[in-house]
C-alpha positions in Angstrom: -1.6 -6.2 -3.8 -2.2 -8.8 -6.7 -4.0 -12.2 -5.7 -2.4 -14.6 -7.3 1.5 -16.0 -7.5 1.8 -15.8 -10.8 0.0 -11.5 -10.6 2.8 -10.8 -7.7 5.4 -12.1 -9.7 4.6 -9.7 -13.0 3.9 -6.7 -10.1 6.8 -4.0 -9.2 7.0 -5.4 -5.8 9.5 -3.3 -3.2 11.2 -4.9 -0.5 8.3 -2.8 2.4 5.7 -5.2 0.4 7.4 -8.2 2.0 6.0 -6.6 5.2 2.2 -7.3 3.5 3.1 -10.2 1.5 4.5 -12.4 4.9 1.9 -11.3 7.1 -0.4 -9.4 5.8 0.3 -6.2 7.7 -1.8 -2.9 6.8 -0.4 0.3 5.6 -0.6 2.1 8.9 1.3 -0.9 10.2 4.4 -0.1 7.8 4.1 3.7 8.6 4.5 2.6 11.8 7.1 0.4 11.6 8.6 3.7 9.2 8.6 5.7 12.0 10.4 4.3 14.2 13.0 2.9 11.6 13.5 6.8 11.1 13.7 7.4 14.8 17.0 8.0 16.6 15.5 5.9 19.7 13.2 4.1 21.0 9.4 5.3 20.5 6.5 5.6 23.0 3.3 4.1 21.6 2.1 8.4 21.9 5.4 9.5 20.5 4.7 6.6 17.2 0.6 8.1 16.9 2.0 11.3 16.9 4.4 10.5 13.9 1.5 8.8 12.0 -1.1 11.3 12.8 -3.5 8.9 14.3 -5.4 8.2 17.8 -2.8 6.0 20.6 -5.5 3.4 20.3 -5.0 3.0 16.5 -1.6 3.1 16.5 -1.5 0.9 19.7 -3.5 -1.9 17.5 -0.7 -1.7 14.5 2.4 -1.9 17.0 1.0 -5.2 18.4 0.7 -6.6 15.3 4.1 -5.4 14.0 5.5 -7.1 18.0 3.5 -10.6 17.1 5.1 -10.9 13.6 8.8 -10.1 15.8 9.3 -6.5 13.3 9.8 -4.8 16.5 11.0 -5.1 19.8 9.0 -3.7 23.3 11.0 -2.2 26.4 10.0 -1.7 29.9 11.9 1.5 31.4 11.2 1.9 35.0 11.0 5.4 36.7 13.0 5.8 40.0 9.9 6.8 41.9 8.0 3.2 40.7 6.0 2.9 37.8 7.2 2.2 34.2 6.7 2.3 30.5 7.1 0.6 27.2 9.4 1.9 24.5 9.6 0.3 20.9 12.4 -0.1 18.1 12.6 -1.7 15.3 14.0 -5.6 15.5 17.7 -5.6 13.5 17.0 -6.2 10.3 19.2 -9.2 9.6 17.1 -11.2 12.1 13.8 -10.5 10.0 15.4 -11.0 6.9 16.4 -14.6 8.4 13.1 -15.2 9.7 11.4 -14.1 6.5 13.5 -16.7 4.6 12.6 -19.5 7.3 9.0 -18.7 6.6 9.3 -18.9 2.9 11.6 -22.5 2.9 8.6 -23.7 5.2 5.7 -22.5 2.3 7.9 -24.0 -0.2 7.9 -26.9 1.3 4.4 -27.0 2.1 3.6 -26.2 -1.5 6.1 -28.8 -2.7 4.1 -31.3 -1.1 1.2 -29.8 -2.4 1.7 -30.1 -5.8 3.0 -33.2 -5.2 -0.1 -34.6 -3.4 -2.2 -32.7 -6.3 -0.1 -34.6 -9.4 -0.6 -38.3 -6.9 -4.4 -37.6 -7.3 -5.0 -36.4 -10.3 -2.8 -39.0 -11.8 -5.0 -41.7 -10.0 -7.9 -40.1 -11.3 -6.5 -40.9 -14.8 -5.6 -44.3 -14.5 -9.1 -44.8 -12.7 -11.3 -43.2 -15.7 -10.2 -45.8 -18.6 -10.9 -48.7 -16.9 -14.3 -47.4 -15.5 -15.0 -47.0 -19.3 -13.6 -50.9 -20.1 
């Protein structure tokens, strides 16, 4: 992934580098999230490792990270006999998509005011030089 704005903007982004670019989520965290996209039902945190090809701890790691940033959605199913256990899907995609734009109106408006407090000092900084030099 390119560093800067102005790299990302001349790279041949796709719409799964949102998923790095928002919140910095790893690759196994998008094969994750891929998996169970491509499932027909809700996935076990097992039944996701086994798609990925890693160890349950390692994949248990990237679906918390995929639940804190809201790209998925955890379910408790209860067994008759008492117990349960957690199933996962993928959030629908119209609420990420709005929640991605909320996050970017709220860095462009932190950067607008950025700038904006960058141009108020550096402006002062110009008017303050000349007479420094009077």
């Amino acid at each position: 992934m390119p560093d800067s704005m102005s790299e990302q903007l001349r790279s041949d982004m796709e719409c799964e580098g949102l998923l790095e670019c928002f919140h910095g989520l790893k690759e196994l965290d998008k094969e994750c999230f891929q998996a169970l996209v491509e499932a027909e039902e809700p996935l076990t945190v097992d039944e996701i490792a086994d798609a990925v090809d890693r160890e349950r701890s390692t994949a248990y790691r990237a679906i918390q990270r995929l639940l804190q940033t809201g790209f998925i959605e955890k379910n408790q199913i209860n067994y008759d006999q008492g117990g349960y256990y957690h199933v996962y899907s993928p959030t629908d995609p119209s609420k990420i998509a709005d929640d991605m734009q909320r996050l970017l109106n709220d860095w462009y408006a932190k950067m607008g005011q950025l700038i904006q407090e960058f141009e108020t000092k550096y402006e002062q900084s110009e008017t303050a030089a000349p007479a420094a030099e009077s």
